[in-house]
C-alpha positions in Angstrom: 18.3 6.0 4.3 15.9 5.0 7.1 14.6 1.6 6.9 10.9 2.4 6.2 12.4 4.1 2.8 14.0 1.5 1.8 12.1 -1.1 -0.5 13.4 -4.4 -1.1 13.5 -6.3 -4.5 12.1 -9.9 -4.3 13.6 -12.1 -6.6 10.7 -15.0 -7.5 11.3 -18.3 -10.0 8.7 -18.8 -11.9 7.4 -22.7 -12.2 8.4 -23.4 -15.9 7.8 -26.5 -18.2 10.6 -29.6 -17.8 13.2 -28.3 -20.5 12.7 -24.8 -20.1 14.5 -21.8 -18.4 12.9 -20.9 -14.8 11.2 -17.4 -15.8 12.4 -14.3 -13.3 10.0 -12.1 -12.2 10.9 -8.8 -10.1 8.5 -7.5 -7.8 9.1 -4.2 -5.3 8.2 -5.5 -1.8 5.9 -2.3 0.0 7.6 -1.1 3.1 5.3 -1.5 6.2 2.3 1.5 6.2 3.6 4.3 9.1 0.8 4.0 12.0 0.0 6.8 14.3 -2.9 8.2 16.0 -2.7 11.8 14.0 -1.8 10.0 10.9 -5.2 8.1 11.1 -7.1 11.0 12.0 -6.0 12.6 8.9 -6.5 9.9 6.3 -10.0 8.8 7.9 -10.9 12.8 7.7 -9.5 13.2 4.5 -11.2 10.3 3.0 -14.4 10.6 3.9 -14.5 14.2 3.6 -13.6 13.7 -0.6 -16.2 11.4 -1.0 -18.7 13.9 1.0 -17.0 16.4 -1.1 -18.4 15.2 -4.5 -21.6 14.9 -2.9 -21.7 18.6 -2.0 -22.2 17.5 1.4 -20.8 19.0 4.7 -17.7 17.8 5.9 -17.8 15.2 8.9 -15.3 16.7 12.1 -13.1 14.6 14.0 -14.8 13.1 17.9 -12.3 12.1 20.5 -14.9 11.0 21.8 -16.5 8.0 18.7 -12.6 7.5 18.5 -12.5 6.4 21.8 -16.0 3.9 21.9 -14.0 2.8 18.3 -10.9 1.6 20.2 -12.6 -0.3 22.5 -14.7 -2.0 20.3 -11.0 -2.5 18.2 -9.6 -3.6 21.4 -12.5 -6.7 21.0 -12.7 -7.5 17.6 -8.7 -8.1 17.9 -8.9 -9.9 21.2 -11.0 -12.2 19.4 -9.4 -12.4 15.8 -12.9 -11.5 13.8 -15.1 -9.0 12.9 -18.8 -8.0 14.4 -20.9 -5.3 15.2 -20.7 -3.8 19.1 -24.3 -4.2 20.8 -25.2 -0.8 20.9 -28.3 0.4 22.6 -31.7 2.1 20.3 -32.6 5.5 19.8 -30.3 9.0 19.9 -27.1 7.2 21.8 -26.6 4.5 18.7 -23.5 5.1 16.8 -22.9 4.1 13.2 -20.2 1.7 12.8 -18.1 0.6 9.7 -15.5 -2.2 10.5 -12.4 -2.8 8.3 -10.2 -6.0 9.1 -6.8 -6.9 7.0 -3.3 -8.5 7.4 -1.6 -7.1 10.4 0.9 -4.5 8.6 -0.3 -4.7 5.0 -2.3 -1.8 4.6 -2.7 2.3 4.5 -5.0 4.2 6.3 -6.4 5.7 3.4 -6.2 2.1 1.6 -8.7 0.7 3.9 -11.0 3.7 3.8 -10.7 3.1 0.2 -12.3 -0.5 0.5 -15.3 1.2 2.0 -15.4 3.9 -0.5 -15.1 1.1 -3.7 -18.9 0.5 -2.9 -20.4 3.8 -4.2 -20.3 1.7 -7.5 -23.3 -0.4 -6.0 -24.7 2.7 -4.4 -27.6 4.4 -5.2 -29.3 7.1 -3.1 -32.4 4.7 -2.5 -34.6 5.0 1.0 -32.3 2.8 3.8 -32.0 -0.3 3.1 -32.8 -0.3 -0.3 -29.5 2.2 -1.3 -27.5 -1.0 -3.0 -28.1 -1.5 -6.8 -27.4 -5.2 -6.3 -30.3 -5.3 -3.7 -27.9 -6.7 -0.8 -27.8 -3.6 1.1 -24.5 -5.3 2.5 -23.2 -4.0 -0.6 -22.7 -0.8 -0.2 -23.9 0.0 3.4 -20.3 1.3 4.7 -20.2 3.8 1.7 -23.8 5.3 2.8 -22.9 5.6 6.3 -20.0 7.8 5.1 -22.0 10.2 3.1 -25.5 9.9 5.5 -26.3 13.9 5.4 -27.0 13.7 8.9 -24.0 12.5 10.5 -21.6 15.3 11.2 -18.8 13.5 13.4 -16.7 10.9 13.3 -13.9 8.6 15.3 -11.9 5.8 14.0 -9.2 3.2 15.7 -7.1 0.5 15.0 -5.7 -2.2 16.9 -3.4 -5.1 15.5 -4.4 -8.4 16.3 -2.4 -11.4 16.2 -2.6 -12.0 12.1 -4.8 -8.8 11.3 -5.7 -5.1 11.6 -9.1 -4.3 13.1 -10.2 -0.8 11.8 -12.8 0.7 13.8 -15.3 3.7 12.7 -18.0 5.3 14.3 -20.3 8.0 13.4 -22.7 10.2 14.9 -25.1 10.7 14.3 -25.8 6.9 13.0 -26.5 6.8 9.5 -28.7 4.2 7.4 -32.0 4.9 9.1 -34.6 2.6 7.7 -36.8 4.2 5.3 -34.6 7.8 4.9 -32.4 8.4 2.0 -28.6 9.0 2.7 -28.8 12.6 1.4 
């Protein structure tokens, strides 16, 4: 059995009143999520593609090209150990960008697409930047760049920082352009 198979059984006391027994409680400790570059390709593809899916919208196609503007901004966010939008410059060359940042090793590919896709239960297909239903558009802005009708590609990357993942996205073209609906 390789060692990525194998899943370890935690053994944790639980704090108890003076007089009593010390409770037991079992947990299954996750193995470490697999990382590779065709294994992210696939979940971020496969992800975003569903939730297009149930939209009836037109699947998004993989860009070596946003994957690789993704990975350097990555690169950065993990230098630094936080997350924040790349300066990108106006008009047609401005990429959508949805940023994902968790403990280094703790989660999926698909999980952290998942986190994104959680907020199409604020969403509401409303003109940009009124698409939340909680009227933060912070709220649910990753979810409707992922189904913006427009964009067509996309390119993801992440790097491990010191303590954390930084997961990169970018989409072309940009989504969330004020006053349009997302589809």
């Amino acid at each position: 059995m390789s060692i990525r198979r194998f899943v370890a059984l935690l053994l944790i006391l639980s704090p108890c009143a003076p007089g009593e027994a010390a409770g037991v409680e079992w947990r299954m400790a996750r193995p470490a999520p697999v990382r590779d570059d065709a294994l992210l390709q696939r979940d971020m593809l496969d992800a975003h593609n569903r939730a297009r899916g149930e939209l009836g919208l037109p699947a998004l196609t993989w860009s070596p090209t946003l994957a690789a503007a993704a990975e350097v901004h990555a690169r950065e966010l993990a230098r630094r150990g936080r997350l924040f939008h790349a300066a990108q410059p106006a008009g047609a060359a401005w990429q959508g960008e949805n940023l994902f940042s968790g403990t280094r090793g703790g989660y999926g590919y698909g999980e952290m697409a998942g986190y994104w896709l959680a907020e199409r239960r604020y969403f509401r297909n409303g003109p940009s930047p009124r698409f939340s239903r909680t009227g933060r558009w912070q709220d649910a802005a990753h979810y409707a760049q992922i189904v913006w009708r427009d964009t067509t590609e996309v390119g993801c990357a992440m790097v491990p920082g010191q303590a954390e993942d930084f997961l990169v996205c970018r989409y072309s073209p940009g989504g969330e352009v004020r006053g349009r609906r997302p589809y």
